[in-house]
C-alpha positions as CSV (number, residue, x, y, z in Angstrom):
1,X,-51.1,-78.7,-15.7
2,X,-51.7,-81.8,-13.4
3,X,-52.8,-81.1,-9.7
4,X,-50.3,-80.3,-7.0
5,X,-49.2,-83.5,-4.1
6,X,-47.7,-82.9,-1.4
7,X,-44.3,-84.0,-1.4
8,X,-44.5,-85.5,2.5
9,X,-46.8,-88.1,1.3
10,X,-50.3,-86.5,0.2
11,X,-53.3,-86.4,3.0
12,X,-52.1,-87.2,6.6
13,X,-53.4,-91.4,7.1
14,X,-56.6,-90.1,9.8
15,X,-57.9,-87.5,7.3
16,X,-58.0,-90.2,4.8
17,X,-59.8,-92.3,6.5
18,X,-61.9,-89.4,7.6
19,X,-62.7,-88.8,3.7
20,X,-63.2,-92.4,3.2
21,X,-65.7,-92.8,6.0
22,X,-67.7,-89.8,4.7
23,X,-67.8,-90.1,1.0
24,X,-69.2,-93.9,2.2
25,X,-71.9,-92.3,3.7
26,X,-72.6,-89.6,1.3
27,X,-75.4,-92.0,-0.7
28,X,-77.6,-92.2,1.9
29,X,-76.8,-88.9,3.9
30,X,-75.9,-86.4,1.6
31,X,-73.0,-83.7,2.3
32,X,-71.9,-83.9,6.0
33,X,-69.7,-81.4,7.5
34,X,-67.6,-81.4,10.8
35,X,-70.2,-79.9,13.4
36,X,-71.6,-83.6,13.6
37,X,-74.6,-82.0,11.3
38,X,-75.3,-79.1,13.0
39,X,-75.5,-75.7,10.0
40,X,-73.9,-72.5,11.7
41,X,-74.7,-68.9,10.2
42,X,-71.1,-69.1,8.5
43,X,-69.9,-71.6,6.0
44,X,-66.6,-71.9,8.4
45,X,-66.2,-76.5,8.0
46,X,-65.0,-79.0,5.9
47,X,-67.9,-80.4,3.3
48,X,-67.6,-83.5,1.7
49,X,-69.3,-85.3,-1.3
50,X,-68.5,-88.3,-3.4
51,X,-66.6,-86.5,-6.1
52,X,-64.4,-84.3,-3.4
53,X,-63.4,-82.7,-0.4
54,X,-64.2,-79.2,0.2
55,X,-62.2,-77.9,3.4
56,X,-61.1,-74.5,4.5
57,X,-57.4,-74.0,4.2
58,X,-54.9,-74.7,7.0
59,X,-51.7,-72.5,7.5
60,X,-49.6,-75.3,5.7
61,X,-51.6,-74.7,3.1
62,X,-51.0,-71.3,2.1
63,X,-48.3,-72.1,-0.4
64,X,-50.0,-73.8,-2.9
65,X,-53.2,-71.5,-2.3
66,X,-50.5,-69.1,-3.6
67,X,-49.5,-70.8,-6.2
68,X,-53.3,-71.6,-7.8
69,X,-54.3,-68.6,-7.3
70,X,-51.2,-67.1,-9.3
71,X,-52.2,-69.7,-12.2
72,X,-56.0,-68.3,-11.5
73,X,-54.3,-64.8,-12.1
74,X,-52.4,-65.3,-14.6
75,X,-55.4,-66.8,-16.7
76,X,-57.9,-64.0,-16.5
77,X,-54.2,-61.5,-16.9
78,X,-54.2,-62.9,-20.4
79,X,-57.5,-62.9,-21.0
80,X,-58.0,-59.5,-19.8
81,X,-54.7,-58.1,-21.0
82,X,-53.7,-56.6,-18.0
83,X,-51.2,-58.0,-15.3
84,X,-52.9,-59.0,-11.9
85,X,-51.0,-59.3,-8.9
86,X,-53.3,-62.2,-7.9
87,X,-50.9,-63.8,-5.0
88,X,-51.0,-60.2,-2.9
89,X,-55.3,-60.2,-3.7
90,X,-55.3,-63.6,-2.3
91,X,-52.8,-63.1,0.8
92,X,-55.3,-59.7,1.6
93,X,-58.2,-61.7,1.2
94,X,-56.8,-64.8,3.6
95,X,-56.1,-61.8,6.4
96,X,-59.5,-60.2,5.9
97,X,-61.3,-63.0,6.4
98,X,-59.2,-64.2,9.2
99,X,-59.9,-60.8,10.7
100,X,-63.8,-61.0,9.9
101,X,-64.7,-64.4,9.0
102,X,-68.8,-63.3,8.7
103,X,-67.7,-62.1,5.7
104,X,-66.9,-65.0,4.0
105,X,-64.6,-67.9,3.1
106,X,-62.1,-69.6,1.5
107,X,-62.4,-73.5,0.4
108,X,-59.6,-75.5,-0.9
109,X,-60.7,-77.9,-3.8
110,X,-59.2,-81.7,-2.7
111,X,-59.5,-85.0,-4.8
112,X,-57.7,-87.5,-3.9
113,X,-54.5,-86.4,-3.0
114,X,-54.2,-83.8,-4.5
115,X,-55.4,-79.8,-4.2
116,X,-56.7,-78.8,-7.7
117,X,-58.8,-76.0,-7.0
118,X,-60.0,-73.1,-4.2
119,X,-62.9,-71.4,-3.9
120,X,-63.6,-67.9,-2.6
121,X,-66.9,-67.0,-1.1
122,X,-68.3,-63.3,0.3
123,X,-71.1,-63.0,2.4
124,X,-73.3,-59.5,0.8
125,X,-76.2,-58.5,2.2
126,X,-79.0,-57.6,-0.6
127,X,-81.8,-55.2,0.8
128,X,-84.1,-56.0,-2.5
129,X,-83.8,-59.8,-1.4
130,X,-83.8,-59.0,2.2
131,X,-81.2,-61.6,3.1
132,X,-77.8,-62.8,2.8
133,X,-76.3,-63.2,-0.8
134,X,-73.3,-65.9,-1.0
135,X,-71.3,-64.5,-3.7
136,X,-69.0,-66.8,-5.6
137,X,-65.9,-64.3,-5.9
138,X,-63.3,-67.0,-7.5
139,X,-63.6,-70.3,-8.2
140,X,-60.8,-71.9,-10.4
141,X,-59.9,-75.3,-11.2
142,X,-56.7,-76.8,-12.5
143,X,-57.3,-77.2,-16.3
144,X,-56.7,-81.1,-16.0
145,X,-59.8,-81.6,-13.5
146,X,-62.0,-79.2,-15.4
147,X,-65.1,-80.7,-17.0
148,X,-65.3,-83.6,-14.2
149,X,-68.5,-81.8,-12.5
150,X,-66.6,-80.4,-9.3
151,X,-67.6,-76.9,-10.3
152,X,-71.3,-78.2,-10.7
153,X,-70.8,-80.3,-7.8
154,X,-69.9,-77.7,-5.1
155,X,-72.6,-75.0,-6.5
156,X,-74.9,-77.5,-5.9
157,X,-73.4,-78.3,-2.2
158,X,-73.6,-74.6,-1.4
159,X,-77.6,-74.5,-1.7
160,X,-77.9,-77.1,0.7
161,X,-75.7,-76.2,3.0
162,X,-76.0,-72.2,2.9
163,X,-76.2,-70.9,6.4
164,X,-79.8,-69.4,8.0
165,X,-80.1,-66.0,6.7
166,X,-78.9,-66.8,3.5
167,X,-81.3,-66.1,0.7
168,X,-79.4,-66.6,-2.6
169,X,-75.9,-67.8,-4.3
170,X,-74.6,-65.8,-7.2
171,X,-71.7,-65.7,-9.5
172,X,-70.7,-63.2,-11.9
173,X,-70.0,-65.4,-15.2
174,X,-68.6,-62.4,-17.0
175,X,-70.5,-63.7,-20.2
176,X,-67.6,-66.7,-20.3
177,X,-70.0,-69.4,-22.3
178,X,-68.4,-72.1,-20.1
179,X,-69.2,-70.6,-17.0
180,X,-72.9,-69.9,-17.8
181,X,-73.1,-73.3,-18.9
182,X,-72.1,-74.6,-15.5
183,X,-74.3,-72.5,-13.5
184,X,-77.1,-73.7,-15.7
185,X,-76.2,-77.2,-15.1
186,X,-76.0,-76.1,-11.2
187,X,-79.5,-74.7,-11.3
188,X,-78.1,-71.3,-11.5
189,X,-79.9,-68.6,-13.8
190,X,-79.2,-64.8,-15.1
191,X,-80.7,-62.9,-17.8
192,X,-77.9,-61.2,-19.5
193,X,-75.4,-64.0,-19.3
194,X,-73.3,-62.3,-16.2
195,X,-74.7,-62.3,-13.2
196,X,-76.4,-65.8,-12.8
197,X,-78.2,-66.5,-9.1
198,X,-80.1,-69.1,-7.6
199,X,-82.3,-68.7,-4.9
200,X,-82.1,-71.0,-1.5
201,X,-84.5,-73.2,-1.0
202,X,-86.0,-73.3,-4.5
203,X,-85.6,-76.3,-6.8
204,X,-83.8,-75.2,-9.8
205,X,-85.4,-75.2,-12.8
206,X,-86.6,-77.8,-15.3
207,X,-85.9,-78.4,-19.2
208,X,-87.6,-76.2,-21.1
């Protein structure tokens, strides 16, 4: 199913020029983020790299955060036989993390013009690694922009931009092959195909 445009005429003009500017930059500066550079304790700005935009959501936005993350429902539904009622997760989890937003985030996945993705992190504190864990909750893709490296893309992002404190990023693969293969490719690593962590800080891993 192709990605979702907005009917009024895709990104407003300024933050395509704002997108522009940064992915220009991205070669020599990496990923940049709104604070003019300066990392916060809370993943709460826009990031940017040269294969996307990865910004929190605005109010605007909530419809079609609705509507991907009923397609994200209905996906794992049918794979897990059981009917999810993914829209009322998602609208709890925009209100929680309004209400608390140490806990977490939501990013919106934006290429081009178009929204094809979201992203849902949560903040866990892990006493045996004595720091913050950023745990990858959801992350889903429109099926037509799968296998283009956004999913490697933002992983990677996410270690170089996790805030101070933070001493990890994990995602539960749930022993999908395609998953772990993507976390691999991101540097990520678990040893029973599920739960697949990378520490901060530390370069991933090497071929074999």
């Amino acid at each position: 199913m192709p990605g979702w445009r907005k009917p009024t005429g895709g990104i407003p003009r300024e933050r395509r020029r704002l997108c522009k500017g940064r992915r220009a930059a991205i070669a020599e500066r990496g990923p940049v983020c709104n604070h003019a550079g300066r990392w916060h304790r809370m993943l709460n700005y826009d990031l940017v790299t040269s294969k996307a935009c990865y910004r929190l959501p605005r109010r605007d936005d909530m419809p079609i955060l609705m509507q991907l993350a009923g397609r994200a429902g209905s996906e794992r539904g049918a794979q897990s036989g059981t009917l999810l009622d993914a829209k009322d997760r998602m609208m709890r989890t925009v209100q929680e993390l309004s209400r608390h937003p140490d806990r977490g985030s939501i990013f919106l996945i934006e290429r081009g013009q178009d929204l094809v993705g979201y992203c849902v992190l949560v903040n866990v504190w892990s006493s045996e690694r004595g720091g913050t864990v950023i745990r990858i909750d959801q992350l889903f893709l429109e099926r037509d922009h799968r296998g283009e490296g956004l999913a490697e893309d933002f992983l990677e992002l996410l270690v170089k931009v996790a805030p101070s404190g933070t001493c990890a990023i994990e995602l539960d693969a749930a022993g999908d092959k395609d998953a772990v293969k993507i976390c691999q490719r991101a540097g990520l690593e678990g040893r029973n195909s599920r739960i697949m962590s990378r520490t901060v800080g530390q370069d991933p891993p090497g071929p074999a």
